[in-house]
C-alpha positions as CSV (number, residue, x, y, z in Angstrom):
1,X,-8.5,9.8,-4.7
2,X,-6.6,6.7,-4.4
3,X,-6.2,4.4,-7.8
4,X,-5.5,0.5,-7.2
5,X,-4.5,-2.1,-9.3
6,X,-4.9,-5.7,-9.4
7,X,-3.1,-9.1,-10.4
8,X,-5.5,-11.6,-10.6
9,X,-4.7,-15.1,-10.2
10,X,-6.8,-16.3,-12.9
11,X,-7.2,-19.9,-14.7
12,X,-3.8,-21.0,-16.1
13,X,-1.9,-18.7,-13.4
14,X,1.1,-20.2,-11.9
15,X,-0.5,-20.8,-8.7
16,X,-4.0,-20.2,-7.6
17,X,-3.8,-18.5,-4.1
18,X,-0.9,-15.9,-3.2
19,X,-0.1,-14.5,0.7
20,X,1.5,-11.6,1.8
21,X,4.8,-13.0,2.7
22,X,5.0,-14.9,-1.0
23,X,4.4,-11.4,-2.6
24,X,6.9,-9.7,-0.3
25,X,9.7,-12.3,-1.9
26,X,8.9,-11.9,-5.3
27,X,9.5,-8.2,-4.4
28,X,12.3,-8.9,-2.7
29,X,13.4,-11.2,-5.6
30,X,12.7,-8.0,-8.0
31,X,15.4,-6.3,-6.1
32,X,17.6,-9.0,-6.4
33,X,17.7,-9.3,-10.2
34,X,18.1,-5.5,-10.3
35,X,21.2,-5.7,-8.3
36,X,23.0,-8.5,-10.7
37,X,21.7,-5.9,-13.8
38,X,23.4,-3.2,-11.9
39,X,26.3,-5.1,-10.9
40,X,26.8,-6.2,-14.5
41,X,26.6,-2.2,-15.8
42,X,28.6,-1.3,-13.0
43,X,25.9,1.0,-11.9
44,X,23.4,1.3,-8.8
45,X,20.6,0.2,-10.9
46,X,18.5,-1.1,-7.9
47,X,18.4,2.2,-6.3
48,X,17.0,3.3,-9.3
49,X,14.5,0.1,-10.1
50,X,13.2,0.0,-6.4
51,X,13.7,3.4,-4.6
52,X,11.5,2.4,-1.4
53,X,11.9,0.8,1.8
54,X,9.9,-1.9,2.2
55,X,8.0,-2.6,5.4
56,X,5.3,-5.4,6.3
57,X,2.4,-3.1,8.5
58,X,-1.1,-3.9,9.7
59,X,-3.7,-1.5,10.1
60,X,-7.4,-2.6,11.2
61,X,-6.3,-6.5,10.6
62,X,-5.5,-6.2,7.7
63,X,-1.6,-7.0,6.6
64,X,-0.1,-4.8,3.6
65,X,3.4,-4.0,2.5
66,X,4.4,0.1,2.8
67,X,6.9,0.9,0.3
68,X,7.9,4.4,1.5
69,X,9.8,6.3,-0.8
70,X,13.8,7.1,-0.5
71,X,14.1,10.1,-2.3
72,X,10.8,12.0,-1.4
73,X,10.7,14.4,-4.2
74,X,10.2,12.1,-6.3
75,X,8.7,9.1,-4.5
76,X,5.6,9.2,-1.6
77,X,4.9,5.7,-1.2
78,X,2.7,2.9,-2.6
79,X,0.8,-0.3,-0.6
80,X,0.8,-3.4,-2.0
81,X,-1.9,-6.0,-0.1
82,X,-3.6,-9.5,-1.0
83,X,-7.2,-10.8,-1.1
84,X,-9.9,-12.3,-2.7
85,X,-12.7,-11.6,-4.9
86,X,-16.0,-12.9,-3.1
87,X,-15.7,-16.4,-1.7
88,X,-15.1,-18.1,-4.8
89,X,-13.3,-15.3,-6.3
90,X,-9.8,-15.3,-7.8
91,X,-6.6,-14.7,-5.3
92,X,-4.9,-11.3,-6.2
93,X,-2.1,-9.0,-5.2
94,X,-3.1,-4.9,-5.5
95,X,-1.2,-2.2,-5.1
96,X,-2.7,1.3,-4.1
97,X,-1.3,4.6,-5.2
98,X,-2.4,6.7,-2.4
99,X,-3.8,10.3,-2.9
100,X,-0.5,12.0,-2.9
101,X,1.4,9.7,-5.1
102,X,4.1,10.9,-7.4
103,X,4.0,10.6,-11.2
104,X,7.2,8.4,-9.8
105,X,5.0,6.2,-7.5
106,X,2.7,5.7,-10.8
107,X,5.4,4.4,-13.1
108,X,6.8,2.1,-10.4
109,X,3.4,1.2,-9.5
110,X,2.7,0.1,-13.3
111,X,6.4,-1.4,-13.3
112,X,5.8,-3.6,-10.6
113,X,2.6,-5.0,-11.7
114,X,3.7,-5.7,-14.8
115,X,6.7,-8.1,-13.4
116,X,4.6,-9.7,-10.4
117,X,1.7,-10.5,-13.4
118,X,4.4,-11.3,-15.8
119,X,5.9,-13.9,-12.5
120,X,2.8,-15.4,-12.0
121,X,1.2,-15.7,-15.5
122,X,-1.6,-13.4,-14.1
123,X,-4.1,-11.0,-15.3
124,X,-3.6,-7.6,-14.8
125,X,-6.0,-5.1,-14.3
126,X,-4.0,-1.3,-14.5
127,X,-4.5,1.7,-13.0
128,X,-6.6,3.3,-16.3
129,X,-9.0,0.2,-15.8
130,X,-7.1,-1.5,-19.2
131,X,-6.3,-5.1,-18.4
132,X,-2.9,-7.2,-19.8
133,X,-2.8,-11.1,-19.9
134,X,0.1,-13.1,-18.9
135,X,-1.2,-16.0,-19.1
136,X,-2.3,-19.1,-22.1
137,X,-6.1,-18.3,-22.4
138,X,-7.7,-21.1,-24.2
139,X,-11.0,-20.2,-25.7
């Protein structure tokens, strides 16, 4: 059975709506940053941080990213989408560990939903239902 989980752009997020193609450049920009860390170890640390391809695909009309796995021992694949919560709902990013995903896929998963939360001072509802905040809550 397939797990999700969900960045939720909550009160005192950077930004109250998110798209597709913004999500696919902060994930782009994760890949970026792990270049210059592996650049200044003088190792391929990207391969490493993000071993997928990433491809935009649409299935039903709805858009997700597919991020396929390089090295498939180790890594299936993992979907990452955007919505929102009812009408009024908050805007969120989730990611999907499919049926068949790795214990790799599930430490990525958490990995990237940690930094696109941590980017946009969202709240983060994991995979084991637990929920971080990175955001100022004022009570």
């Amino acid at each position: 059975m397939s797990k999700s989980a969900y960045i939720k752009l909550v009160k005192g997020s950077k930004q109250s709506e998110i798209t597709l193609e913004e999500t696919k450049n902060l994930m782009l920009y994760y890949q970026e940053m792990t270049s210059y860390t592996g650049q200044q170890l003088d190792w391929d640390y990207q391969e490493a941080a993000f071993p997928y391809e990433m491809e935009e695909r649409e299935q039903e009309g709805i858009h997700y990213l597919l991020l396929t796995g390089k090295n498939r021992q180790h890594y299936n694949y993992l979907m990452i989408g955007t919505g929102q919560e009812k009408e009024t709902g908050p805007h969120y990013i989730q990611i999907v560990l499919p049926d068949r995903a790795t214990h790799g896929d599930k430490a990525k998963a958490n990995e990237y939903a940690k930094f696109l939360a941590k980017q946009l001072q969202a709240e983060l509802h994991l995979f084991n239902d637990r929920i971080m905040y990175f955001n100022e809550r004022k009570g």
